[in-house]
BANUFI-439984 format. One line per field, with one value per residue (C-alpha): residue number from 1; x, y, z. Coordinates in nm, 4 decimals, m for minus. Example, Ala and Ser with C-alpha at 12.3 -4.5 7.8 and 13.67 -1.06 7.14 Angstrom:
BEGIN
seq	[1,2]
c1	[1.2300,1.3670]
c2	[m0.4500,m0.1060]
c3	[0.7800,0.7140]
//
This chain:
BEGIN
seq	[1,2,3,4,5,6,7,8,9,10,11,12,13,14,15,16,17,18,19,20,21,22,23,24,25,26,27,28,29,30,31,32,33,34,35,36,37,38,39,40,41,42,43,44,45,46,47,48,49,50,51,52,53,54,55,56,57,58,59,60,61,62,63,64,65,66,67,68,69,70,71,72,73,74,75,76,77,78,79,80,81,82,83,84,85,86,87,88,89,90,91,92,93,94,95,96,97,98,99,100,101,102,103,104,105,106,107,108,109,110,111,112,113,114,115,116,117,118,119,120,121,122,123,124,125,126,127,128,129,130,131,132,133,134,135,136,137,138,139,140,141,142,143,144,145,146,147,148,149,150,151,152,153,154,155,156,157,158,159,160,161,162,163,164,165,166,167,168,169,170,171,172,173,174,175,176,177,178,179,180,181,182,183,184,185,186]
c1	[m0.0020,0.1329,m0.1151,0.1318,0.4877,0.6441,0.8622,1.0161,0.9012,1.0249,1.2299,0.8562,0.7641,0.5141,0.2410,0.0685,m0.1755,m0.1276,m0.3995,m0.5058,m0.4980,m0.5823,m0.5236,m0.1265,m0.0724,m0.0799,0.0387,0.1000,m0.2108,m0.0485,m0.2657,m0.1918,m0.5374,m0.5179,m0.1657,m0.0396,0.3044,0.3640,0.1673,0.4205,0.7730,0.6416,0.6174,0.8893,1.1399,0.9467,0.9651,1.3650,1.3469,1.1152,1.2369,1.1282,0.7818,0.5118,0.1713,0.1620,m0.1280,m0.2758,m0.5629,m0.8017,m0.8158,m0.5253,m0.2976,m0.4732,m0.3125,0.0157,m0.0497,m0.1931,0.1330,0.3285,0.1801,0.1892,0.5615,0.6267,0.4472,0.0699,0.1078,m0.1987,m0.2318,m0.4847,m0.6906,m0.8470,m1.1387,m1.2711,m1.6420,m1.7281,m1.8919,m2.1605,m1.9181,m1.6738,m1.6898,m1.5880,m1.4378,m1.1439,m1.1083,m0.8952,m0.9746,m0.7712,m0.7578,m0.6403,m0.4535,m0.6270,m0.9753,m1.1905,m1.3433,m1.2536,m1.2742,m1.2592,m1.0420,m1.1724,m1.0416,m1.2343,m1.1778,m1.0564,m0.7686,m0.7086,m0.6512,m0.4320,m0.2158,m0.1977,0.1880,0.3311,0.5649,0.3677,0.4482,0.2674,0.2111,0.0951,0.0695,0.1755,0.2900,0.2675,0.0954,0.1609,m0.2130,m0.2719,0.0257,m0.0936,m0.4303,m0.2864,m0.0332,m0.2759,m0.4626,m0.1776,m0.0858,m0.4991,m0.4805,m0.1507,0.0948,0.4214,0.5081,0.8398,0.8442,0.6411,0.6640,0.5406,0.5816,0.5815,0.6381,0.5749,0.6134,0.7115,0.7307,1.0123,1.2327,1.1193,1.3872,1.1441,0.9827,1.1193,1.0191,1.1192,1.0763,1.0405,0.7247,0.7434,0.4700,0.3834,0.3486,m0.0158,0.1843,0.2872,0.6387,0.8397,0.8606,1.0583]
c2	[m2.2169,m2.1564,m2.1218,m1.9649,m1.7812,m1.8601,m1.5867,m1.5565,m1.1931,m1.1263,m1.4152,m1.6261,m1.8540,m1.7682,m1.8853,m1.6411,m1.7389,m1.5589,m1.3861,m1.1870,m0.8624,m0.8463,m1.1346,m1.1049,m0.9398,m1.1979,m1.0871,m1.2209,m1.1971,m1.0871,m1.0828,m1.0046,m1.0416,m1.3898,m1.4007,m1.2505,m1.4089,m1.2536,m0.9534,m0.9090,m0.9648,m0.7326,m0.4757,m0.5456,m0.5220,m0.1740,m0.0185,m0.0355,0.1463,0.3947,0.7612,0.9953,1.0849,1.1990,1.0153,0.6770,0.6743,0.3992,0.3255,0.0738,m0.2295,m0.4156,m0.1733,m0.2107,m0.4826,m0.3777,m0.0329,m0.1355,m0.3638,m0.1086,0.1860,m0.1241,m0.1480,0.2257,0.2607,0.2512,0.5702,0.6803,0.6150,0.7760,0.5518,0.6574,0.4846,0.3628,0.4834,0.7834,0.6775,0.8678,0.9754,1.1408,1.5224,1.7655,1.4761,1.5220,1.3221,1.1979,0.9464,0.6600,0.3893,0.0580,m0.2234,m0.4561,m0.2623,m0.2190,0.1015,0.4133,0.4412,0.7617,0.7436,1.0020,1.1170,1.2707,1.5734,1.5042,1.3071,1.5804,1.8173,1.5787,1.5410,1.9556,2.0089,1.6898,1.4849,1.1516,0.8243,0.6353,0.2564,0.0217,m0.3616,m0.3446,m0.0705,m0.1095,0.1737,0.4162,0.5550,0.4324,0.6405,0.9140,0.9406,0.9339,1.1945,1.4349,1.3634,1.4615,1.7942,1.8739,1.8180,2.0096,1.7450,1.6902,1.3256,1.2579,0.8382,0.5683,0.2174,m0.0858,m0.4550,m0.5178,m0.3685,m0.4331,m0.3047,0.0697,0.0769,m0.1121,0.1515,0.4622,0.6275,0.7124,0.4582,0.1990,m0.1758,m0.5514,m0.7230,m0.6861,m0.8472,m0.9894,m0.9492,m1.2191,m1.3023,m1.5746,m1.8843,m1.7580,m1.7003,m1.4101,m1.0808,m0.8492]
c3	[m1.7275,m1.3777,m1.1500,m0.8408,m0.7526,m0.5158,m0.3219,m0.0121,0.2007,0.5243,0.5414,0.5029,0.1677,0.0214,m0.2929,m0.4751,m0.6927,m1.0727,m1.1319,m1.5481,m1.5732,m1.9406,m2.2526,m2.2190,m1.8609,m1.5254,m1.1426,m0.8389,m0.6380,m0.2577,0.0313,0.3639,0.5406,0.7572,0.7461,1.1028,1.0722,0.7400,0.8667,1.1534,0.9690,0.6861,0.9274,1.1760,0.8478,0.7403,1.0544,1.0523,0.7016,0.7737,0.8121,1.0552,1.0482,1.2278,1.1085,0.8793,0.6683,0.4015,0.2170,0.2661,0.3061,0.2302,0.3848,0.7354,0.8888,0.7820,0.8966,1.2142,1.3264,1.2349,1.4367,1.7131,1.6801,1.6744,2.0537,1.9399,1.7351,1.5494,1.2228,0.9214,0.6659,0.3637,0.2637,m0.0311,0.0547,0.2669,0.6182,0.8153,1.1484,0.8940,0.8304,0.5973,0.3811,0.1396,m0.1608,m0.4464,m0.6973,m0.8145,m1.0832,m0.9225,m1.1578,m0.9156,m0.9836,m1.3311,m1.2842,m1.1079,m0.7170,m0.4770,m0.1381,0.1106,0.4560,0.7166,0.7990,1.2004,1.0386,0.7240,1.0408,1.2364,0.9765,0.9414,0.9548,1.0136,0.8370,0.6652,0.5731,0.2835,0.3568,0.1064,0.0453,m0.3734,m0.5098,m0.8955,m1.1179,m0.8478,m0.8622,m0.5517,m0.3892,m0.6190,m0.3942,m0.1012,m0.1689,m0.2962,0.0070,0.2616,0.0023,0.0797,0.4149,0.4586,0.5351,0.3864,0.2443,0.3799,0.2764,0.0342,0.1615,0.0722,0.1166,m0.2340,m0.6237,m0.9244,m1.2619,m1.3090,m0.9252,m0.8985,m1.0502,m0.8516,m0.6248,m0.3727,m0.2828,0.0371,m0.0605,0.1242,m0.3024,m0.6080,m0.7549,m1.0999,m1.3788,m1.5586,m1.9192,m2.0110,m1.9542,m1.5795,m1.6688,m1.4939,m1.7562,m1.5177]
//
């Protein structure tokens, strides 16, 4: 079996490891965290797709260096995070739960309520690492509809699978799946 795939994002090689998902089902395991070139181009590249917005937001934790370069880039603008466990400065939390391909069991993103307000109104962009099952996005958007924002853009560095064919959704590449042996299915 293969153990990695290599890719080229950004303009930057890359290896990522292959990692099972279930007896027949492998991916490529991408992880920004450590990686501040990678982190940089990723975002440099996304920034020049994005549409006009008013607030970025992503979930944690993967998302945050991406989100953070980006909001960098675009003159320090502020940025919203949903986390994946409520903390004890946030107030009035919202919620949404979500079902990761990267995670066995349910989780719950929640956003505190200073953020649900900031986003009141305003025009949002979704940022992600991987976009694959679309779950994920699915959180986040029904955070934003809670909180009274208006998703104007999903972007991510990656997708995968289904994600791959949405219309909506502003990606740098495509992300194979990959069959026991390692081998490309997509």
């Amino acid at each position: 079996m293969k153990e990695f795939y290599t890719m080229t994002i950004a303009g930057l090689q890359r290896d990522l490891p292959l990692c099972p998902i279930s007896d027949t089902l492998n991916i490529g395991a991408f992880v920004i965290f450590g990686d501040p070139e990678l982190t940089t181009a990723t975002a440099r590249e996304l920034v020049e797709r994005c549409p006009e917005h008013d607030v970025l937001i992503t979930a944690e934790s993967k998302g945050i260096p991406l989100i953070c370069e980006m909001a960098r880039m675009l003159n320090n603008e502020r940025y919203v995070l949903a986390r994946k466990s409520p903390k004890l400065y946030m107030r009035n939390l919202f919620s949404a739960e979500v079902r990761s391909i990267t995670t066995d069991h349910k989780q719950t993103l929640y956003l505190d309520g200073a953020d649900a307000e900031y986003m009141r109104g305003k025009r949002v962009v979704i940022v992600d690492d991987v976009i694959s099952t679309g779950e994920s996005l699915r959180a986040l958007e029904e955070l934003v509809r809670k909180a009274g924002g208006s998703v104007v853009g999903r972007m991510a560095i990656l997708a995968e699978g289904d994600a791959t064919k949405r219309s909506d959704l502003i990606y740098l590449e495509k992300l194979p799946l990959f069959d026991k042996a390692g081998e490309p299915i997509d």
